[in-house]
C-alpha positions in Angstrom: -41.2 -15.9 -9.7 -38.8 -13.4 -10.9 -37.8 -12.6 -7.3 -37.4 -16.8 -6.5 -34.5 -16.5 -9.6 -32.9 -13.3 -8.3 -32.3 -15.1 -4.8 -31.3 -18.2 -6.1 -28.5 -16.5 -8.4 -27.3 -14.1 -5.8 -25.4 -17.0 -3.7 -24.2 -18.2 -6.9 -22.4 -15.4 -7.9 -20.9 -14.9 -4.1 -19.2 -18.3 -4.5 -17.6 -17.1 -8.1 -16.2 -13.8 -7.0 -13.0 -14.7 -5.7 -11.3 -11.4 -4.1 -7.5 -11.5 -3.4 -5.7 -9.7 -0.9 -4.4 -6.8 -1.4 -0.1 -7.1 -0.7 1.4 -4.3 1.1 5.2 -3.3 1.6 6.3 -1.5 4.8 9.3 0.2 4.1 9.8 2.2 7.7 13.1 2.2 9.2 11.6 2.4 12.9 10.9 -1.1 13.9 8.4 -0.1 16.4 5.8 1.8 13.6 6.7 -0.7 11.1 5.0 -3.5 13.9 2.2 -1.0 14.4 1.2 -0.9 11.2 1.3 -4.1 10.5 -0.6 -4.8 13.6 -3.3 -2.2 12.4 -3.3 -3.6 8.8 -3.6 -7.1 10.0 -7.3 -6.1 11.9 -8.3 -4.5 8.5 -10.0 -7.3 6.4 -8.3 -7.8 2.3 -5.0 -6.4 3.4 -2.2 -8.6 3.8 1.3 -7.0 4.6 4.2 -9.1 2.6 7.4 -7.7 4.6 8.5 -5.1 6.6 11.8 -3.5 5.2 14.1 -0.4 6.2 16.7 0.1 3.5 16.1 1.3 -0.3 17.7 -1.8 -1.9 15.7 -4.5 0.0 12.5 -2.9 -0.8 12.9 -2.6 -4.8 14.0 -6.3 -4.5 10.9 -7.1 -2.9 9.0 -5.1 -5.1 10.8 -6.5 -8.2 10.3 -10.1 -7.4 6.9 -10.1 -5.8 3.5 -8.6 -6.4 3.1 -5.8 -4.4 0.0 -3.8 -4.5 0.7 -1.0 -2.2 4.4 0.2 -0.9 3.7 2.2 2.6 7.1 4.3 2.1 9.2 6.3 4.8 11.0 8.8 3.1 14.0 8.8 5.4 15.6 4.8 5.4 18.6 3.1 7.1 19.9 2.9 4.1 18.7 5.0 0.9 15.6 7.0 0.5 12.3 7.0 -0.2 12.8 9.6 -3.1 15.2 6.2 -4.3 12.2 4.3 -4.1 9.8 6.4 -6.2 12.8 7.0 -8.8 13.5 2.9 -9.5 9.6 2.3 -9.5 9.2 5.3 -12.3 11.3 2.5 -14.3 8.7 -0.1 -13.7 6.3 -1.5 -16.1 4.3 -2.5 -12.9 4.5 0.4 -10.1 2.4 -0.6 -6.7 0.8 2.2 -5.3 2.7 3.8 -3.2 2.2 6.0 0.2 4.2 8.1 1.6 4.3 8.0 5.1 6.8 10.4 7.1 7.9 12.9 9.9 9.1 15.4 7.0 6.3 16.9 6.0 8.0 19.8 4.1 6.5 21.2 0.8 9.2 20.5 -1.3 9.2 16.7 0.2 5.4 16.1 -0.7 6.0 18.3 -4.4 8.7 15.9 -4.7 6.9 12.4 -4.0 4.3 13.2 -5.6 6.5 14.5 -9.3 7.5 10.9 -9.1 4.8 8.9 -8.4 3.5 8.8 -5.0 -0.1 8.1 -5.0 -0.8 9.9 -1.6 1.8 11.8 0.8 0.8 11.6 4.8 2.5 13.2 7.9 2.8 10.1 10.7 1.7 13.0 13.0 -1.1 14.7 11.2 -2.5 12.7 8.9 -2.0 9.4 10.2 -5.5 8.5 10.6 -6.7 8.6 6.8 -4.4 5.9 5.9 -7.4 3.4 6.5 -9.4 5.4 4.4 -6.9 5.1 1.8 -6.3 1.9 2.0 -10.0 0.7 1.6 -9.9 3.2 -1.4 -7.1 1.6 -3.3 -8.5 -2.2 -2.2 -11.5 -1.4 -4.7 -9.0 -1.6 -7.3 -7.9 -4.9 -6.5 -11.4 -6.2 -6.3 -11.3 -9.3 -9.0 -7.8 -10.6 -10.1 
């Protein structure tokens, strides 16, 4: 009997749980990577990427007017910086999570990003391949809204 009630609740609370997806930010000033990730975000289930931006001021408007979970941040923009990024969102009462994804993977660049914020710091070369790890990682946060 007791195992009769346990299945009958299970698909009950299934059709409660409502899971959102998780909003991401590109801000990558090479189109071509900004359209890979977002091709390889959009296979990953949850995720859902908001906009694809290259410049410092068009992502903190973005960020400021929409909910954004995760920014995936570039350090080096058509306009502005990374560092830029991090420094506005420090003023934030809501910061996204925020990854840094770049070519300049110098010490002082990852001691930097991560002094103001940056939740993990990843060389496009090197460390590429963790970012679905991460990804899944921060969507458990995001699990009931």
């Amino acid at each position: 009997m007791a195992q009769d009630v346990g299945q009958m609740s299970s698909p009950r609370i299934a059709r409660t749980l409502q899971v959102r997806p998780v909003r991401i930010l590109l801000v990558e000033d090479s189109p071509l990577l900004a359209g890979r990730l977002a091709e390889a975000i959009a296979e990953m289930p949850r995720f859902e990427v908001v906009d694809a931006v290259d410049t410092e001021a068009l992502a903190l408007q973005l960020i400021k007017r929409s909910r954004i979970d995760v920014v995936l941040l570039d350090l080096h923009l058509r306009e502005g910086t990374g560092l830029g990024v991090l420094r506005a969102l420090a003023r934030l009462p809501r910061r996204p999570f925020t990854v840094i994804l770049t070519n300049h993977d110098l010490p002082e660049y990852h001691a930097a990003a991560l002094e103001l914020g940056a939740t993990d710091f990843l060389d496009k070369a090197r460390a590429f391949q963790r970012l679905p790890k991460i990804l899944e990682e921060t969507a458990l946060l995001f699990e009931v809204d």
